[in-house]
C-alpha positions as CSV (number, residue, x, y, z in Angstrom):
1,X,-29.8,4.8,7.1
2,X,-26.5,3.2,6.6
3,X,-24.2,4.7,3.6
4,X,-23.7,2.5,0.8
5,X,-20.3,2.2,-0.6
6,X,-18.9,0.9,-3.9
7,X,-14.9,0.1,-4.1
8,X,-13.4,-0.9,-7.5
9,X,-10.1,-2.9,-7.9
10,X,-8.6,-3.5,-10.7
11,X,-5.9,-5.8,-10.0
12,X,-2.0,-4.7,-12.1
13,X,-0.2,-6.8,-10.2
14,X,2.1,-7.8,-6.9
15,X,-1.5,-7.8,-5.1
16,X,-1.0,-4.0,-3.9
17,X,-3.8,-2.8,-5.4
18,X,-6.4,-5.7,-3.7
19,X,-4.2,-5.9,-0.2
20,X,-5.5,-2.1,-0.1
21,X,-8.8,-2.2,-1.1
22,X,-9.3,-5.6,1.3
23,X,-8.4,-4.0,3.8
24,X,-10.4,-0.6,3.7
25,X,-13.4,-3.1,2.6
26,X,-12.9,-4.3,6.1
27,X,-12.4,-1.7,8.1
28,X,-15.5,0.1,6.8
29,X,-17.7,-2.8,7.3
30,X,-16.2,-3.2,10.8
31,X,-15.9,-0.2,12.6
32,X,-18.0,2.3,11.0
33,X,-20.8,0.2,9.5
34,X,-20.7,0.7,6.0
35,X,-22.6,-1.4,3.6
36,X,-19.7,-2.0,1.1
37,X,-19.4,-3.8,-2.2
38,X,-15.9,-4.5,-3.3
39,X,-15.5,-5.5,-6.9
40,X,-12.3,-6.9,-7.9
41,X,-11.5,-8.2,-11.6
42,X,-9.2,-10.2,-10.7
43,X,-10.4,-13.0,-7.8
44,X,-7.6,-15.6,-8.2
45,X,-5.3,-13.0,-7.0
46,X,-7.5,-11.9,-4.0
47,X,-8.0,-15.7,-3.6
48,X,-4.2,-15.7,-2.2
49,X,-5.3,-12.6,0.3
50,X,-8.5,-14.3,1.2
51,X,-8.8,-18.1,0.6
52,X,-11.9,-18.3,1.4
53,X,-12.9,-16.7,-1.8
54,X,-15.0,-18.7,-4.1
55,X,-13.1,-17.6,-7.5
56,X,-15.9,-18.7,-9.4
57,X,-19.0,-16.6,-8.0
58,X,-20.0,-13.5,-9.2
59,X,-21.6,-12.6,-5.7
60,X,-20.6,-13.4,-2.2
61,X,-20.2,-12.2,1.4
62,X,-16.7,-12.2,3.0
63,X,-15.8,-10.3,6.6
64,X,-19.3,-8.8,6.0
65,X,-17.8,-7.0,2.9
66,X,-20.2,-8.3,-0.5
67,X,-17.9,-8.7,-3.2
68,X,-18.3,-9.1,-6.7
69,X,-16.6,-9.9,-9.6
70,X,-15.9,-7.1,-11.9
71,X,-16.8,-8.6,-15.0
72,X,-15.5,-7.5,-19.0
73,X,-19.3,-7.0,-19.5
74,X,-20.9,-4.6,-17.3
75,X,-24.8,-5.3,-16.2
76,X,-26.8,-2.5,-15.0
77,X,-26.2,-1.6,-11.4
78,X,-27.6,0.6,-8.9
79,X,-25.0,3.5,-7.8
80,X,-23.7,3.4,-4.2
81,X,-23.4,6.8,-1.9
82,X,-19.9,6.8,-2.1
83,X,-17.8,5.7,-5.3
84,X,-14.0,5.1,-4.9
85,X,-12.3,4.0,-8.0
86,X,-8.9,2.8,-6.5
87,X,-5.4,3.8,-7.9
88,X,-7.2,5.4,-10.9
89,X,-9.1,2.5,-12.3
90,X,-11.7,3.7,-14.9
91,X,-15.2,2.8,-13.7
92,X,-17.3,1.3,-16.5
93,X,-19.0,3.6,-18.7
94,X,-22.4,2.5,-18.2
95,X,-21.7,2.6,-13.9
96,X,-20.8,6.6,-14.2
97,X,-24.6,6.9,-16.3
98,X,-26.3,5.4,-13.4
99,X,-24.2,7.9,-11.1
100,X,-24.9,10.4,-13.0
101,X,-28.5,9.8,-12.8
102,X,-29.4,9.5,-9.4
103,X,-31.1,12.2,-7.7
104,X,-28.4,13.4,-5.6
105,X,-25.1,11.8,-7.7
106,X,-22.6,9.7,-5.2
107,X,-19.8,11.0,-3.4
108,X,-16.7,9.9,-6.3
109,X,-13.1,9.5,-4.8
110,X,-10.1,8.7,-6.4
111,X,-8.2,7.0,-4.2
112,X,-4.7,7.6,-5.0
113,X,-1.5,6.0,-4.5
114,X,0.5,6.6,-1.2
115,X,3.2,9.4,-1.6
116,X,5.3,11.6,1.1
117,X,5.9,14.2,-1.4
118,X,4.9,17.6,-0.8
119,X,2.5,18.3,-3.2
120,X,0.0,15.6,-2.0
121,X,-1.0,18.2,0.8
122,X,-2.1,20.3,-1.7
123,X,-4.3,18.3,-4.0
124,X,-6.0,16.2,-1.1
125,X,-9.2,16.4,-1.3
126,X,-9.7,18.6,-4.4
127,X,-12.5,18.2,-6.7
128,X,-11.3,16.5,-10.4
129,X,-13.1,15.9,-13.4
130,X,-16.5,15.7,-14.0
131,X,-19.1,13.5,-16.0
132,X,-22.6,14.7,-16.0
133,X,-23.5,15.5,-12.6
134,X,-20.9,13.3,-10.9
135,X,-17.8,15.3,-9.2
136,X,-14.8,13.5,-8.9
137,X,-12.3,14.4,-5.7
138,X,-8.9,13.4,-5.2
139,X,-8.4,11.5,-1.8
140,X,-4.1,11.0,-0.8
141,X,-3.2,8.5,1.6
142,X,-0.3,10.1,3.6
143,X,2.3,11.0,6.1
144,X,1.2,14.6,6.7
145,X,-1.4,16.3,8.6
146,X,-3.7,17.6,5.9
147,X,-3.9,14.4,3.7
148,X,-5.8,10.8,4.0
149,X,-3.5,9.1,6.6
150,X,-2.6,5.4,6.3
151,X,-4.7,2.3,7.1
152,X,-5.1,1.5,10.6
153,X,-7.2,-0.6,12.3
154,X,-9.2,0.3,16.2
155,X,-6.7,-1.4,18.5
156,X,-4.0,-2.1,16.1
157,X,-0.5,-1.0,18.1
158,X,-2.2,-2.4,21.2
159,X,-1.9,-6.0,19.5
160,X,1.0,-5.7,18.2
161,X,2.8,-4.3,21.3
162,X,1.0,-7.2,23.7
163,X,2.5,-9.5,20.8
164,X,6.0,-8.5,21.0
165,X,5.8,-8.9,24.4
166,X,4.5,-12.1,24.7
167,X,7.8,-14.6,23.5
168,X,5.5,-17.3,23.9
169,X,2.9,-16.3,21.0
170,X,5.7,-15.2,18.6
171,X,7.4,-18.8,18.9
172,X,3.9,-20.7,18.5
173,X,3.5,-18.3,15.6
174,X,6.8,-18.9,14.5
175,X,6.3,-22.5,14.5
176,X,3.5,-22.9,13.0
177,X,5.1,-21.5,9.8
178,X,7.8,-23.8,10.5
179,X,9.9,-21.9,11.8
180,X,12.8,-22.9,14.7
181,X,15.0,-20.2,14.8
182,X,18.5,-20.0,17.2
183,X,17.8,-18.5,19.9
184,X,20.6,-15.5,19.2
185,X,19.7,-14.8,15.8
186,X,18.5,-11.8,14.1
187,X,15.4,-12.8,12.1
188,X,14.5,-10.9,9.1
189,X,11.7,-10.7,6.6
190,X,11.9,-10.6,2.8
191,X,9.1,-9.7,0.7
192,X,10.3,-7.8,-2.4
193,X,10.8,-7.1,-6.5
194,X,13.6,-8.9,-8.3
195,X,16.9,-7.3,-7.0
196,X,20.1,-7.6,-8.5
197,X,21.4,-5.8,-4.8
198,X,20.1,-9.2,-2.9
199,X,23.3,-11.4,-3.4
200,X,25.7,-8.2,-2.2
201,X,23.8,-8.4,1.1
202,X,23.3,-12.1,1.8
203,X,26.8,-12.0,1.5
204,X,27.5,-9.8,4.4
205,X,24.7,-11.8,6.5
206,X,26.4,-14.8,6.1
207,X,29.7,-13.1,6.9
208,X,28.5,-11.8,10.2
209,X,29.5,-12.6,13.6
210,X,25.8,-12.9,14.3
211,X,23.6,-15.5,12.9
212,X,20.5,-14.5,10.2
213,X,17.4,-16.4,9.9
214,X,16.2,-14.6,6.9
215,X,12.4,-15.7,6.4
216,X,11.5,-15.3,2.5
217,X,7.6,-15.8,1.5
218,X,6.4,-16.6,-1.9
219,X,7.2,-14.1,-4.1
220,X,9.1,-12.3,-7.3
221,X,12.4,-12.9,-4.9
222,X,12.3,-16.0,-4.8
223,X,14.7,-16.2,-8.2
224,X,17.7,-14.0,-7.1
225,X,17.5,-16.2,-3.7
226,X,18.1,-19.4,-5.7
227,X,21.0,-18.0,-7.4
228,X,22.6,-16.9,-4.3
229,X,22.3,-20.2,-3.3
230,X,23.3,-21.8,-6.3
231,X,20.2,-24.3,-5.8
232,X,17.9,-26.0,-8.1
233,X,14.7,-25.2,-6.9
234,X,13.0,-23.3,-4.1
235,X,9.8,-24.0,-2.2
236,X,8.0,-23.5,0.8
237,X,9.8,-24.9,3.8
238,X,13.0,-25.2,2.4
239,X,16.0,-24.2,4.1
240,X,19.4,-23.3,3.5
241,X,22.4,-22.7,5.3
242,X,25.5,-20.5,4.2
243,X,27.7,-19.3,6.6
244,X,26.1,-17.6,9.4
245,X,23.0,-16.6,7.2
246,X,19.7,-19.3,7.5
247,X,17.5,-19.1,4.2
248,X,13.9,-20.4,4.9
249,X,10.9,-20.1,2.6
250,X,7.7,-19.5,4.3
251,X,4.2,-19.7,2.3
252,X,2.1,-16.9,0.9
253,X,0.1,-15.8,4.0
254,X,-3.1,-13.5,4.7
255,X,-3.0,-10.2,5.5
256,X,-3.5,-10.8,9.4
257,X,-0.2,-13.4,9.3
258,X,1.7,-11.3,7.4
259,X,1.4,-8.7,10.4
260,X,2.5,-11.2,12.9
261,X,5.3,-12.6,10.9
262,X,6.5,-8.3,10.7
263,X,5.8,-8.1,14.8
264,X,7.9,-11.1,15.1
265,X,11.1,-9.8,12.9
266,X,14.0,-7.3,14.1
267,X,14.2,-6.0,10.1
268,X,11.8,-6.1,7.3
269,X,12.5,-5.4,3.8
270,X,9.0,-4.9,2.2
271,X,7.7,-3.9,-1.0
272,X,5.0,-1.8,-2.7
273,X,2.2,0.3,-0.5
274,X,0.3,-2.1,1.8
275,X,3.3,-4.1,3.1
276,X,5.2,-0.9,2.9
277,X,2.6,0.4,5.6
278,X,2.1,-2.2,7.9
279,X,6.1,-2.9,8.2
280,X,6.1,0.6,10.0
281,X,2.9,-0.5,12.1
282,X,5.3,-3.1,13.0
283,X,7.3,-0.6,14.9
284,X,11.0,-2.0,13.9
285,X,13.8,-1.0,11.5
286,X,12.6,-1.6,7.7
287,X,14.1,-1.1,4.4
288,X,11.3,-0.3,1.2
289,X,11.7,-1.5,-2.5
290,X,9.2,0.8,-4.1
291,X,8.0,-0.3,-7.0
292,X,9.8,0.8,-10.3
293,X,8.0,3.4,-12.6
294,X,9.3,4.9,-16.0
295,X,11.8,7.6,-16.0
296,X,12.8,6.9,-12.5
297,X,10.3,9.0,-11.4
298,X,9.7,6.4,-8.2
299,X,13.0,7.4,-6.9
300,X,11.6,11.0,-6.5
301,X,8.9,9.5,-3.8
302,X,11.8,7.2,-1.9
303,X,13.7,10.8,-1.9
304,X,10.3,12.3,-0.3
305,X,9.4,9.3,2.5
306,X,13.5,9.7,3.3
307,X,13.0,13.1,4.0
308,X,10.2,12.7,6.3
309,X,10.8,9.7,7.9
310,X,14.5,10.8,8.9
311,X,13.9,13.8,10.5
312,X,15.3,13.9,13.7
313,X,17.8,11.5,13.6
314,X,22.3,12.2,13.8
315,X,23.9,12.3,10.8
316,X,25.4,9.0,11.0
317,X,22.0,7.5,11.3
318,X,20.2,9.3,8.4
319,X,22.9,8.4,6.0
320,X,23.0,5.1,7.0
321,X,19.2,4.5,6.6
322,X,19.5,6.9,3.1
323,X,22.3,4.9,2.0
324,X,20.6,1.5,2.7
325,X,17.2,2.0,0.8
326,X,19.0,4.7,-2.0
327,X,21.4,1.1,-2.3
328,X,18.4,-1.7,-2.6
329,X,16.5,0.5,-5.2
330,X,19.5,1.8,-7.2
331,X,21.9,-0.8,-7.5
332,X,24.5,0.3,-4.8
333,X,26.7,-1.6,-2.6
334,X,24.0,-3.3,-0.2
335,X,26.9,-5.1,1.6
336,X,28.7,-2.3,2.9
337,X,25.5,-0.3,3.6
338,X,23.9,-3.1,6.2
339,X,27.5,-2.6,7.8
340,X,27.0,0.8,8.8
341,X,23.6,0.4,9.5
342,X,24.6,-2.2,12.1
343,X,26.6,0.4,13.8
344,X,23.7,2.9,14.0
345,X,21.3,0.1,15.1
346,X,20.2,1.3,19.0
347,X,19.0,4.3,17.5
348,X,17.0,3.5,14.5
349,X,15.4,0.7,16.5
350,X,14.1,3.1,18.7
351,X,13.2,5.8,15.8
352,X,11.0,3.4,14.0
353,X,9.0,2.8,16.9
354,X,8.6,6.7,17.4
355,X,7.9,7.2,13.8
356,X,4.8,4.6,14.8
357,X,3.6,6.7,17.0
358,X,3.7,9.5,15.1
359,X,2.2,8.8,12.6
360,X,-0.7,6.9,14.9
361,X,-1.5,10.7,16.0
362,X,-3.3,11.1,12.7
363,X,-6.8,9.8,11.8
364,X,-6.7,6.4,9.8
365,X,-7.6,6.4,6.0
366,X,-10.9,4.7,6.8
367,X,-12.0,7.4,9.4
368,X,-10.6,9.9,6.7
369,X,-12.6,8.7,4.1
370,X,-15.8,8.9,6.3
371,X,-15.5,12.1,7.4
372,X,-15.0,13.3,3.9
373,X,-18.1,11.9,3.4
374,X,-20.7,13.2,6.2
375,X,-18.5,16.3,5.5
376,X,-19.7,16.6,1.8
377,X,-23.4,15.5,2.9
């Protein structure tokens, strides 16, 4: 008999919290047959993931995922196998009864937030609080052997390598978004927070000897653009040129796009967790706003990832990638950083596709999460 798994989302904000739990939704449907119910408070945000949604049904079938809408009042509801509250979310009260009170109470994961620090090793997989009968386990995406690994799809690198070779698909993907680029320029993706840093480095782009075709979707950076370019309004298609830098702004895309439009780029600047992860599927440099959290503590886990993920590399390119991201999430001089990075660029082009590698040695958080489960059985 198939396992029956319930996913809750509660939906902050910046669609992290739903691009994650979409695509787990997904992947446990898909490839390990899962009967999955994904319940999202929040569907006109997972409407721009998935526009298919009807934002006005409380039950409906999408990818072979059922998903419901998380409603303010809770009615009575069978207990799946396997509970994951996502990022913390507090299951309703009356839910955790009806775990509580089946025979054999669910499996209950906590499925945390991504982190490289070192402690993560530590508390994957160990069991939480309590209610009733219920047992609540920590579950870590991560970097390490030892904790939950990142999402990752059956076949994933294969596609995107066959894409990156193939010119031909990247241009008719390219243009279907609108997108003509010169033939010599270097085309980068920006998906990020509000950043005072932004205007420091358009400035060097359009300084450069080499032309930038910097594609912008729909987002939060969409204001400090504008400013930069001194223009009234912004919207998608527009483009701007100033000096040698090309400003185009590309619509909110799905999940599936949004990889392409990563495979098709020679830099992304990402933001959050699940753009964050599938910018180093893409296999190409990358530069991370995390997302701000009180007392600075997020600058703690950008110091972590930067520890891991420049191993291995000279000086010259470690401090270049350090001073880069340490710049774009601290204020620093982002013009002068993209500089030396330029110099360094051979090698950590080649390093991110090794870091893609690596970290494709480890099992994928769906297969994770599974084998936690028939584990525990």
């Amino acid at each position: 008999m198939k396992a029956s798994w319930d996913i809750f989302c509660s939906v902050v904000d910046n669609f992290g919290d739903i691009g994650v739990t979409w695509r787990l939704a997904r992947q446990l449907v898909a490839e390990h047959q899962c009967e999955v119910r994904l319940w999202v408070d929040d569907l006109r945000a997972f409407e721009r993931l998935c526009p298919e949604v009807d934002i006005s049904a409380f039950r409906q079938w999408q990818a072979g995922v059922e998903v419901r809408h998380w409603p303010t009042e809770w009615a009575a509801q069978p207990a799946a196998d396997v509970v994951i509250a996502a990022f913390a979310c507090q299951l309703p009260a009356a839910y955790m009864e009806a775990m509580a009170e089946r025979e054999r109470p669910p499996l209950w994961l906590n499925l945390d937030y991504l982190s490289a620090e070192d402690w993560v090793v530590g508390c994957h997989g160990l069991p939480s609080v309590k209610f009733k009968g219920a047992q609540k386990y920590f579950f870590f995406p991560g970097f390490r052997p030892g904790t939950g690994g990142l999402l990752r799809e059956v076949g994933l690198l294969e596609r995107r390598r066959a894409f990156q070779k193939d010119t031909l698909a990247q241009r008719n993907f390219l243009q279907g978004l609108g997108v003509s680029a010169a033939s010599d320029a270097r085309l980068i993706s920006l998906f990020a927070y509000e950043n005072a840093g932004l205007g420091n480095w358009l400035d060097a782009l359009a300084a450069d000897t080499r032309p930038t075709h910097l594609l912008v979707p729909e987002g939060r950076i969409l204001g400090d653009v504008k400013r930069w370019l001194a223009c009234d309004e912004l919207h998608v298609g527009t483009q701007q040129v100033r000096g040698a830098v090309t400003v185009q702004v590309l619509p909110f895309v799905r999940q599936e796009q949004y990889d392409q439009l990563l495979w098709c780029c020679d830099f992304n600047a990402v933001r959050g967790e699940d753009s964050f992860v599938r910018a180093q599927w893409a296999g190409r440099p990358m530069l991370w706003h995390i997302y701000r959290q009180d007392e600075d503590i997020h600058l703690d886990k950008l110091e972590a990832f930067l520890d891991l993920y420049t191993q291995g590399l000279s000086p010259q390119a470690r401090d270049a990638i350090n001073g880069l991201w340490q710049a774009w999430n601290a204020g620093g001089d982002m013009g002068q950083c993209w500089k030396t990075l330029l110099n360094v660029w051979p090698e950590v082009s080649l390093h991110a596709e090794q870091w893609c590698l690596e970290q494709a040695l480890q099992a994928d958080l769906a297969a994770a999460l599974v084998q936690f489960y028939l584990n525990w059985i």
